[in-house]
Structure formats: structure tokens, C-alpha cells
C-alpha positions as CSV (number, residue, x, y, z in Angstrom):
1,X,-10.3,-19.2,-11.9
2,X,-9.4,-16.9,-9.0
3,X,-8.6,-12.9,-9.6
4,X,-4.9,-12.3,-8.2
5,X,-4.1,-8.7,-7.4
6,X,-0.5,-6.8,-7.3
7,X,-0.4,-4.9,-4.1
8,X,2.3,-2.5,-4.0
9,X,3.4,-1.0,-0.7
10,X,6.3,2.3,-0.2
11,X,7.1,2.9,3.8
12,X,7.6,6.3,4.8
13,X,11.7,5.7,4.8
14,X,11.6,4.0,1.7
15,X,10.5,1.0,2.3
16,X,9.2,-1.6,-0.6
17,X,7.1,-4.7,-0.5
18,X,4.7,-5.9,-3.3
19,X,2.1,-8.7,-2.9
20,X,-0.1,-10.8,-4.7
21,X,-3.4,-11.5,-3.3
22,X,-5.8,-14.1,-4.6
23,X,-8.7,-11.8,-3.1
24,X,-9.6,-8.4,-2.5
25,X,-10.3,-8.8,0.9
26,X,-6.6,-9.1,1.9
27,X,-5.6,-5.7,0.7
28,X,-6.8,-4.1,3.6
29,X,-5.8,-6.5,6.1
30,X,-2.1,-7.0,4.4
31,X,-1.8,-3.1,4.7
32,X,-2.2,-2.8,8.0
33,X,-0.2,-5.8,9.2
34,X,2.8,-4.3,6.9
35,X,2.4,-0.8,8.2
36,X,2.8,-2.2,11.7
37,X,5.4,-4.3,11.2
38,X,6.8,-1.0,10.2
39,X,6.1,0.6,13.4
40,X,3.6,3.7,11.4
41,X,0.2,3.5,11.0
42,X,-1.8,2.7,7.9
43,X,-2.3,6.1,7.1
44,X,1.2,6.7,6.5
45,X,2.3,4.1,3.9
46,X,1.6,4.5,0.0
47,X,-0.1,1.7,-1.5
48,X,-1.1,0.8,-5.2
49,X,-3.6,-2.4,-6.6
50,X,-2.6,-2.9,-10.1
51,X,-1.9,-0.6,-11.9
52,X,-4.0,1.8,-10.4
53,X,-3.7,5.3,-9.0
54,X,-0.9,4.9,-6.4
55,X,-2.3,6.6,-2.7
56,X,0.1,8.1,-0.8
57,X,-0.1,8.0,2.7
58,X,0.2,11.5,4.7
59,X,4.0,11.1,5.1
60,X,4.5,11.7,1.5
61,X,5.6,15.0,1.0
62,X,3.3,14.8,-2.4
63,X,0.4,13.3,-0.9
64,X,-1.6,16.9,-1.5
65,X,-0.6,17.1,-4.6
66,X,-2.5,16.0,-7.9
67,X,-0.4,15.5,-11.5
């Protein structure tokens, strides 16, 4: 039985797209093909796996901030 993963992705203008990935591998590789579909770089776009922590990319006004 494969693992699947929710990948959840936030642009920096709002933006919204979520994914389910059968392997970990493609989290990586589906953030940066999203972000540059985009037209911003990785490091800009907020991205969660799960239910994790959700990262927030450096054009997040909170990104520096811990709750």
C-alpha cells in the first residue's frame, strides 16, 4: 500500500492549489514547478504536507513570526 500525501500550496497573491502525491519525492519537485508556473520563485510560496506546520514563503508578511 502506497503512502499519499496532501500538499497544500498558497501563492503570494492568494493563490491556492493542493495535491496529493503517492511519494515524498514529488513535494519538492511539485513546489517548484507550481511556483514557476506562478512566475515567483520557490522561496516565496507557502506550503503545508499534512497536517503539518504550514511554511510560509518570504512574501508572507508573517513568515518571521512564530504563534
Amino acid at each position: 500500500m502506497s503512502e499519499t500525501l496532501n500538499l497544500k500550496l498558497w501563492g503570494p497573491d492568494g493563490q491556492f492549489q493542493e495535491f496529493e502525491l503517492t511519494d515524498r519525492t514529488e513535494v519538492v519537485t511539485t513546489l517548484v514547478t507550481w511556483s514557476k508556473e506562478l512566475g515567483c520563485g520557490p522561496n516565496d510560496v507557502d506550503y503545508q504536507v499534512d497536517n503539518g506546520l504550514r511554511i510560509m514563503g518570504a512574501c508572507n508578511p508573517y513568515a518571521g513570526e512564530v504563534d
